[in-house]
N, C-alpha and C positions, 0 to 999 in steps of 0.2 A: 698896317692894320692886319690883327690878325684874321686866319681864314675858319669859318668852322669847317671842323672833319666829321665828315658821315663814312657809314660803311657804305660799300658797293651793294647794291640791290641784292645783289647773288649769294652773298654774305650771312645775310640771318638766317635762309635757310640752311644752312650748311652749319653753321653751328647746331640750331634747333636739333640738326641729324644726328650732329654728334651726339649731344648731350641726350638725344634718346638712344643710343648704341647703348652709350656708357650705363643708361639706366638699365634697358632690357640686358646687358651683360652682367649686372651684379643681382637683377631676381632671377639669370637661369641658375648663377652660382648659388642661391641662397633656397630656391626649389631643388635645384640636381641635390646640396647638403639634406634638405630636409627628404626627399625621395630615400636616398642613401640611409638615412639614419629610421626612417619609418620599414622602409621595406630590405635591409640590409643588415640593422643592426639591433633595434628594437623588438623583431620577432623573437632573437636570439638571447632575447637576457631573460632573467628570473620575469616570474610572473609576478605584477606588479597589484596585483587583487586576487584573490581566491574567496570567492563565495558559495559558501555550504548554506543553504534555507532545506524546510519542507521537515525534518525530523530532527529533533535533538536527542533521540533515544540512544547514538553511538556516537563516542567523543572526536571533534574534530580529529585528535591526531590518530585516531583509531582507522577515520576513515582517510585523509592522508597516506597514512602506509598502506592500505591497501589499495588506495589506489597508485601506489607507486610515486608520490609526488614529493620532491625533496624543495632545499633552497636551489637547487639549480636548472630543475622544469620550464620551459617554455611555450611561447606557441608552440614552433616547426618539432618540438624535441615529444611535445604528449602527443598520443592518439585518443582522441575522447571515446570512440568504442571500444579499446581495448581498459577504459577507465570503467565505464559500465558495467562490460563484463565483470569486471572485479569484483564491482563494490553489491554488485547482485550473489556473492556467496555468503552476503549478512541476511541470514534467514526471515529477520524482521523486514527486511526492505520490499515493498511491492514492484516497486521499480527504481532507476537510478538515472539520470539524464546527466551529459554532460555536454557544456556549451562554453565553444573557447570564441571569445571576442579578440577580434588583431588592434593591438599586435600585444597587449602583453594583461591580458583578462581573461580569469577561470570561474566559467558555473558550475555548481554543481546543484542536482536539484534534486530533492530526495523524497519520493513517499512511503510510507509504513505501511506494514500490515495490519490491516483492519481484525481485530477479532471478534470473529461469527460466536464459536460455542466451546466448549469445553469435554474433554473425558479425560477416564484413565486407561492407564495403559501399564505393563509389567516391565516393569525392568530393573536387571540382579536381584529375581527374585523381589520385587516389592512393587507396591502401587506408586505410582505418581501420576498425578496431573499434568495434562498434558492441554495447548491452545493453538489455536487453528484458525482459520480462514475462510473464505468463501470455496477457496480453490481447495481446499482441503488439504494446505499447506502447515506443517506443523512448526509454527516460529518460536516455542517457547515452553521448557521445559521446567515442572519445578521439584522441589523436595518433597519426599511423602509427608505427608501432610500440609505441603504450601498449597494454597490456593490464589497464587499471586496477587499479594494485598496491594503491590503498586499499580495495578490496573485496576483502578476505583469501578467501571464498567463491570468487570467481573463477575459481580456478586446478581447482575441483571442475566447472564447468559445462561443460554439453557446448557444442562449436561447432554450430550449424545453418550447413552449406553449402548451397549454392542459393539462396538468396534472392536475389532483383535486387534490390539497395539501391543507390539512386542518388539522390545530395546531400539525405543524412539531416539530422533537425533534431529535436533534441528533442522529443517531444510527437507524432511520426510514426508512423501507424499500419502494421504490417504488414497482405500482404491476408487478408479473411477465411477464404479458403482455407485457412490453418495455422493456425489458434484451435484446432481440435477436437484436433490434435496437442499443440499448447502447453498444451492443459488435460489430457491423458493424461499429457506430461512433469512437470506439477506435480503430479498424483497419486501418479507413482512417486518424484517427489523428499520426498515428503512421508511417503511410507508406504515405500519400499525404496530412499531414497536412496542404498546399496550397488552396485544395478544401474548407477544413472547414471556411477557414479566408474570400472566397467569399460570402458565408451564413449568412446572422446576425440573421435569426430566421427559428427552423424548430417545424412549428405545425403539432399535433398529433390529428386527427378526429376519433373517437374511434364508429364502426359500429355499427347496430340495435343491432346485436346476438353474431360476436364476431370479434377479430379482430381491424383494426384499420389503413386507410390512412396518409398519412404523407403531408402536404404542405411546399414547403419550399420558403424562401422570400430572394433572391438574393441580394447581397450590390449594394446599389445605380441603383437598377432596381425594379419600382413598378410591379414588373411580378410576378406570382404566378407560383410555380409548383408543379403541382398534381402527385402523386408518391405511386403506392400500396405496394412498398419495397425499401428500400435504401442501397446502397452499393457504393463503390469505381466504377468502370464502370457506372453503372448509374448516378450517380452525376458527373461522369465527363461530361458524352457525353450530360447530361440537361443543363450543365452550357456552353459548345460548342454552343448548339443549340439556346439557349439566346442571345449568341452572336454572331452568325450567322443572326438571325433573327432582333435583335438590329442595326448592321451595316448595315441592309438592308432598316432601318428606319418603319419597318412596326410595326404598334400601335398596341400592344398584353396585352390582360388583364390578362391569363393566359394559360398556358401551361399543357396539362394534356400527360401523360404516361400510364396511368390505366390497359388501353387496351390493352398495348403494343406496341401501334401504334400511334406515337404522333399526339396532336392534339390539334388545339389552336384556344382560344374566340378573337376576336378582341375588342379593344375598339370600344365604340360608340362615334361619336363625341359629345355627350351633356356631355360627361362624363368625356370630357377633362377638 
């Protein structure tokens, strides 16, 4: 008669052991592989994404070469502040971000310049139009007589006259003197952009010693107004008082504020 065989008590755990050695020895080999190719091998190849968002005013591979990026770019190989720097010598750009994800992903995130106003300015002897910024940044230069038909916005902004501009170049700062105006203009373009579109031109009289008046020249009203600061409130209550003074029919050359206390030149009748 046969006997049944069992194992010895001792027995099953001793396999069990084995067979979890064997297993925990083929996931460290298959983590150490995957460790090795994540942090080893993958940082070091081509980047496997590159993404440009935020402006499409400069063509991908425009902005590529300068930022120095080929087919053979990687994580460990870019520096994303030295890509910055770069792509911040495109005049139009406000700023330029770059964000490298591990191991093998490139952002790049772009904002434009915003255009505030317009003037002109000389150069080789001729006019041209020249656009700007808040910061008084000049990003965009055109032909005499272009008035850059691809910025549909354009025909909304006011002219700033007075400025010396002379042989403008992308990337040209105006002087600090107009910043504090140019940043009052972006607040009312931003919050009463209504106000602006009544304006077709605001000139800048620049004092003996320092400093600097402001005139500005109403749509479809030859009235001048003199102005020692501009702001949202102010420019509302001058352009009120135009047309207060307008529907009342009385002949005004111009309108002065200076004082604080308005006050207005009549026309002469020879000068109608």
């Amino acid at each position: 008669m046969a006997e049944d065989y069992a194992l010895p008590p001792a027995a099953v755990p001793r396999r069990f052991e084995k067979i979890l050695k064997v297993f925990i020895a083929i996931a460290v080999i298959f983590l150490a592989g995957e460790m090795i190719w994540l942090l080893g091998i993958s940082p070091f190849r081509p980047f496997l994404k590159i993404d440009i968002s935020g402006y499409d005013g400069i063509s991908r591979n425009e902005i590529l070469a300068k930022a120095g990026i080929n087919g053979s770019s990687s994580f460990f190989s870019t520096d994303a502040g030295s890509i910055e720097k770069a792509l911040m010598e495109f005049s139009s750009l406000e700023s330029a971000r770059v964000f490298k994800h591990f191991p093998d992903r490139l952002r790049i995130l772009l904002e434009a310049r915003q255009e505030l106003a317009y003037s002109l300015a000389e150069m080789n002897g001729r006019t041209v139009p020249v656009l700007f910024d808040s910061h008084g940044v000049i990003f965009r230069i055109g032909a005499p007589g272009e008035y850059f038909p691809e910025f549909a916005s354009v025909a909304a902004l006011p002219l700033i006259s007075g400025l010396v501009i002379e042989d403008p170049y992308p990337g040209m700062r105006l002087p600090p003197l107009f910043i504090p105006l140019f940043k009052e203009l972006e607040k009312i373009a931003m919050y009463a952009p209504e106000l602006l579109t009544a304006i077709s031109e605001i000139k800048v009289n620049p004092k003996a010693f320092s400093g600097f008046d402001i005139v500005l020249y109403p749509v479809h009203k030859k009235i001048k107004i003199r102005l020692s600061e501009l702001n949202e409130d102010m420019l509302r209550y001058t352009l009120l008082m135009v047309d207060v003074l307008v529907s009342r029919g009385d002949e005004i050359e111009s309108l002065d504020f200076r004082s604080g206390i308005a006050s207005y030149i009549p026309k002469e009748a020879s000068s109608e």
